[in-house]
N, C-alpha and C positions, 0 to 999 in steps of 0.2 A: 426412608429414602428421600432425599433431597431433590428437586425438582426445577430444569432449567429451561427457559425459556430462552431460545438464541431467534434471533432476526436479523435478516440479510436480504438485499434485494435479491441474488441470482443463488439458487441451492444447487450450484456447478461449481468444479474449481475452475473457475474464469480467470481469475486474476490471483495476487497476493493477498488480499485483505478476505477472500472466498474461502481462502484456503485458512487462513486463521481459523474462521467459522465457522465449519467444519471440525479440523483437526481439536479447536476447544473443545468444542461438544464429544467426539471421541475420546478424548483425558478425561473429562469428567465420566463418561459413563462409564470407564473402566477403573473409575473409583465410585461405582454403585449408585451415582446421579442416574434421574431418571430426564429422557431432553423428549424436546418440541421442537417443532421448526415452526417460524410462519416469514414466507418470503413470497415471489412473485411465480407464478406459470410461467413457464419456459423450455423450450424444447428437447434443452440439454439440460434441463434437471435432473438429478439424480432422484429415483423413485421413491418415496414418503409416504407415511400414514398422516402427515397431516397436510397434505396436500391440500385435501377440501376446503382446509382454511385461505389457502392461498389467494393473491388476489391477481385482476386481469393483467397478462401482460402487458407493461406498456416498453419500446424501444426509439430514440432517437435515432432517426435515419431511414424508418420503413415507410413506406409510399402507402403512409393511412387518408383517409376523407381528410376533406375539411373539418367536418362534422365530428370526426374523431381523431383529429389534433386538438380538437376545442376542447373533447371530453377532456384528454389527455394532459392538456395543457391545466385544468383546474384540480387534478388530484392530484400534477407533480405539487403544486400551491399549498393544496390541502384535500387529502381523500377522504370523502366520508366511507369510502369504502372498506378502506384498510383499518377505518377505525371499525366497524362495524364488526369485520373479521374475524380481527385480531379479539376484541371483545367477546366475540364467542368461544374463542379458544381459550383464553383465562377463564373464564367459567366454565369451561370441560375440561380442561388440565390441571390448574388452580396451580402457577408455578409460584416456588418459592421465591425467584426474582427472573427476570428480564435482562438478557444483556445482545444488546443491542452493537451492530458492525457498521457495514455503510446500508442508510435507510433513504436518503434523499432522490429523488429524483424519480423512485417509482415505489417508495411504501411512504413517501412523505415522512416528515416531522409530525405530524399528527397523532399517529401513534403515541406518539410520551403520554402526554395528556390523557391517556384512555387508560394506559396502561396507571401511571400514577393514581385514579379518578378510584380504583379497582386495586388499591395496596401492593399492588407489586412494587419491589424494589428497582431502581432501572438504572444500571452500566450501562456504558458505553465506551466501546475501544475507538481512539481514534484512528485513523487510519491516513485519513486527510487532514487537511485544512477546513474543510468545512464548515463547523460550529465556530470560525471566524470570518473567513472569506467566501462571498457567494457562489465564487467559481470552484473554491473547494481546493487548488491549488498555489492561490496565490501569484500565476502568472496569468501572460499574458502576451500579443504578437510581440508587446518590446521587451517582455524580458521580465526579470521578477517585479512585481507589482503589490503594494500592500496601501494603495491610497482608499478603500475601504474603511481601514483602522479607524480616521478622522474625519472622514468625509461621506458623504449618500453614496447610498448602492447605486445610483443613477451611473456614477462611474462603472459599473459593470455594462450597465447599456452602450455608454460612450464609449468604453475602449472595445464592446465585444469581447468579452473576457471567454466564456465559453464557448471554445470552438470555430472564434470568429464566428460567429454567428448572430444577428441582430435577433431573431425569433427566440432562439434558445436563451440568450443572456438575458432577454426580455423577463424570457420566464421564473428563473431561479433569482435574478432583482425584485419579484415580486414575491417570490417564495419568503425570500430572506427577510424582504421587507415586513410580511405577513408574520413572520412567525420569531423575528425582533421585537414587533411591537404585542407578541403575545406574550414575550420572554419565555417560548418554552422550550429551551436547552438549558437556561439555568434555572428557571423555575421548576424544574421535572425530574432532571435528571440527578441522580444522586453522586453518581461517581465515574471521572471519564479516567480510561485505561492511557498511559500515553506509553509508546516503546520507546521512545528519546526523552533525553531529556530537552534536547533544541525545541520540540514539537511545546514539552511546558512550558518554557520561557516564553516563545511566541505567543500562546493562549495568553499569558499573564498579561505580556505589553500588550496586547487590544482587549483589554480589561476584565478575565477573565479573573475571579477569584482562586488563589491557588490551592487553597484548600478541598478544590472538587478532582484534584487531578491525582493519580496513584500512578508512579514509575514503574510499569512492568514489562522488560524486555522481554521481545519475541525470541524464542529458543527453536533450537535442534538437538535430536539424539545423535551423538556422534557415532554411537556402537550400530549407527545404521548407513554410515559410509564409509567403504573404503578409501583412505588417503593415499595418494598418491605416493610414489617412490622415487622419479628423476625429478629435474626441473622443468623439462618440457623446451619447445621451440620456438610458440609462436604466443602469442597474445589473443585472450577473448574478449567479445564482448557480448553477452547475452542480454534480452530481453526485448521490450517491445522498442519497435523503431518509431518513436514520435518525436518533436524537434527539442523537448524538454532533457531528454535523455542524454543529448550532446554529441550524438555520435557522429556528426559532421565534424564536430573540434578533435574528437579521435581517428578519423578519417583523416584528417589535415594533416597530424601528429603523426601519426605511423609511418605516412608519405615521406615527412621530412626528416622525422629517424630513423627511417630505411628499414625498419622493422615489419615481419609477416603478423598481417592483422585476419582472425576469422570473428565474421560474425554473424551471430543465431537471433532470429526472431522476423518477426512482420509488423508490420506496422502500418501507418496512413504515410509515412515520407520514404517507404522501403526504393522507390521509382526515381526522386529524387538523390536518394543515398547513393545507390547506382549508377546515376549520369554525374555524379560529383566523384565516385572512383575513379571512372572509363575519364573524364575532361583530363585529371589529374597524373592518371596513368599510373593509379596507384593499382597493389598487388592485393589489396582487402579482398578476403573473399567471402561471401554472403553465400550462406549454410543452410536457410530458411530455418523457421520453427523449429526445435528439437526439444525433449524432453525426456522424462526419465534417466533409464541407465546410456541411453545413446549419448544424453547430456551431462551425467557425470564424467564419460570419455573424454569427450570433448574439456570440458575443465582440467581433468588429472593431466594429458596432453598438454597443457598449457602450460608458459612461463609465469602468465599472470594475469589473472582476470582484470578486467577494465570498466571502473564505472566513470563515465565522465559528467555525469549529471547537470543539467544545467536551472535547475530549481529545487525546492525545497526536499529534498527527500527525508522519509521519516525513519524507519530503520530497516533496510534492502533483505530481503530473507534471503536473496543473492550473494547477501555478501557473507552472509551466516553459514551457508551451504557451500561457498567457494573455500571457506575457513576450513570447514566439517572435514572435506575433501584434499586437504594439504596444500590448496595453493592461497596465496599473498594474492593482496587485493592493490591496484592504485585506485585511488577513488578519489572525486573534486573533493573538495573541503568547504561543503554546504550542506545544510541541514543538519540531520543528525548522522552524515557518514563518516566525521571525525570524529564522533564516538566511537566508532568499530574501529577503523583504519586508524590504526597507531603506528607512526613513522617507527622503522625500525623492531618492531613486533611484532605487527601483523601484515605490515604493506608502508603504502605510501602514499603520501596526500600531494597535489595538484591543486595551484589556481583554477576554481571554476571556470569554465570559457577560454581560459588563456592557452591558444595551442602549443606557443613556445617552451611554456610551463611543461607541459606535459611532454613535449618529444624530447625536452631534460631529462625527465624521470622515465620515458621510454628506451632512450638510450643509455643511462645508469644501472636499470633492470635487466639490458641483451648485454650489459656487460660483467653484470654481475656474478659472480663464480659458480659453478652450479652447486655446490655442499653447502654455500651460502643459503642460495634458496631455497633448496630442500631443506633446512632447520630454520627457516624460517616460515616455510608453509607448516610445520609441525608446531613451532608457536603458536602459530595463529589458531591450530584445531584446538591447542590445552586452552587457548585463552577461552574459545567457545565450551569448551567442555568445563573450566572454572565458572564462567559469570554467566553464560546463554544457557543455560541447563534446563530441562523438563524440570527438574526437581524443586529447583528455584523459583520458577513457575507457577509451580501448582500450586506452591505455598504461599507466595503472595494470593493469586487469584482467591484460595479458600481463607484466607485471611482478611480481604477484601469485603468476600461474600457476608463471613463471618459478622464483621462489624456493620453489617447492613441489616442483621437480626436474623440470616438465614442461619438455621440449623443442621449440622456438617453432621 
């Protein structure tokens, strides 16, 4: 029985790239792999037997000491903690390899090196930017950013890349710095997972050798949603409300193609988004958080989900599960969402940022026929059930693992 070791900072489904990590480790054990966790304490952990391994929470934002922002500050750098951990756990699990999600920020880079030190093999999915940009996404207050590529991480400090914040940028400028000059992302890791293909190219131009990277899209089982049967009436947009996401330039858009906008989630600009509705006198209406089956309603209701992104996105499980579900996606045409969003197949692409762009394609969409869009939200599920499959999936992953000398 084969043996995996998965590492993630938060063992919740917090986010997308949580839920990767998770959901991986379930495929694989339901093909007779045997899993590990080692991630951080957290309140909203889901409950583990290897918990014990885990190491102290640390969170950006909570009203810690001085004392213990200092600790804090020198394990996001480098923990000797997590190496220490995680080292006891490879000697009592003894995994076949390592495959690593998002690890920065609170199990440190550090890890590799312990991990490699000790013959594990060691994956990694990217998720982000990270393993080129110290901020991890490449932006920043003015907008997409990649003067990192050619120039000092100081520039992280100077623009305040993370969070606007001088403390915080401070710190991951030094991480980055720390762990560039130890090369340990390409001296360690064996093989990085990417879901796009934009995500490899980018690695490649800031000088990433190509040969470390495996193209494996993120999938859905479609026989686990039902798809929708009208076209619906109104327009979505789900997920977290932060100002990268664009939903101000969708907000703009909706306004001035007179079109009914709902939109689900929370976020740090949700109060803002708000007072830019009400100024505008726009009709958007704001849903809060929803999930589950309450959230596939809300989709199947839909004319057409809305990603208006305004940075790098990698590949939206959004817009995989908007597919799944029968409805067309408009989405900007940045990062890797014009790989999913194919004009006239599965949705429709938008100038990033540009509103006029979009209340184009928002009013092309409210006037579009409804037998139209209903066979074209059914394109869009085969297209995922063709190329997004579990199946295809599994197969690269054990294929991957395979040529790493794991034994399947």
């Amino acid at each position: 029985m084969p043996r995996l070791l998965s590492v993630n900072n938060y063992h919740y489904r917090r986010g997308g790239s949580d839920v990767v990590y998770l959901e991986h480790a379930a495929l694989l054990e339901k093909l007779g792999w045997r899993n590990a966790f080692f991630s951080m304490h957290h309140p909203k952990n889901f409950a583990s037997e290897w918990s014990e391994y885990f190491v102290e929470e640390i969170e950006f934002g909570h009203n810690y000491s001085l004392v213990d922002k200092v600790k804090m500050a020198s394990k996001i750098v480098y923990s000797f903690e997590a190496q220490k951990k995680i080292k006891r756990l490879v000697n009592d699990f003894k995994p076949d390899v390592a495959h690593l999600h998002c690890i920065y920020h609170h199990l440190s880079p550090a890890i590799i090196p312990t991990l490699k030190s000790l013959n594990v093999p060691v994956v990694m999915t990217a998720h982000d930017l990270k393993i080129a940009c110290p901020a991890y996404k490449m932006l920043n207050e003015t907008g997409i950013c990649e003067k990192c590529k050619d120039g000092s991480v100081i520039n992280v400090i100077k623009h305040r890349c993370l969070r606007n914040s001088l403390a915080a940028s401070a710190i991951v400028a030094a991480e980055t710095a720390v762990h560039r000059s130890l090369d340990t992302y390409k001296k360690h890791i064996d093989r990085i997972v990417v879901p796009s293909q934009f995500f490899m190219k980018k690695f490649v131009e800031w000088g990433w050798p190509v040969e470390k990277f495996v193209y494996i899209p993120n999938y859905v089982d479609v026989s686990q949603f039902e798809p929708a049967q009208d076209a619906g009436a109104y327009f979505l947009y789900f997920g977290r409300l932060a100002p990268e996401k664009g939903v101000a330039t969708l907000i703009h858009a909706s306004h001035q193609a007179g079109v009914p906008l709902k939109i689900a989630g929370t976020g740090p600009i949700e109060l803002e988004l708000k007072a830019l509705t009400k100024e505008l006198g726009s009709s958007a209406e704001f849903l809060g958080y929803r999930s589950g089956g309450e959230l596939h309603d809300l989709i199947r209701g839909a004319r057409a989900v809305v990603l208006p992104s305004e940075w790098y996105e990698n590949a939206p499980m959004s817009v995989l599960e908007s597919f799944a579900l029968g409805k067309p996606v408009i989405g900007a045409d940045i990062g890797g969402i014009p790989e999913m969003v194919i004009n006239g197949t599965s949705g429709w692409t938008f100038t990033s940022g540009n509103v006029d762009d979009l209340t184009e394609v928002l009013r092309q969409v409210a006037g579009c026929p409804d037998d139209a869009l209903v066979q074209l939200g059914y394109s869009a599920r085969q297209m995922v059930a063709e190329h997004f499959n579990r199946e295809q999936y599994v197969n690269k992953i054990q294929a991957l693992y395979s040529d790493l000398g794991v034994q399947l």
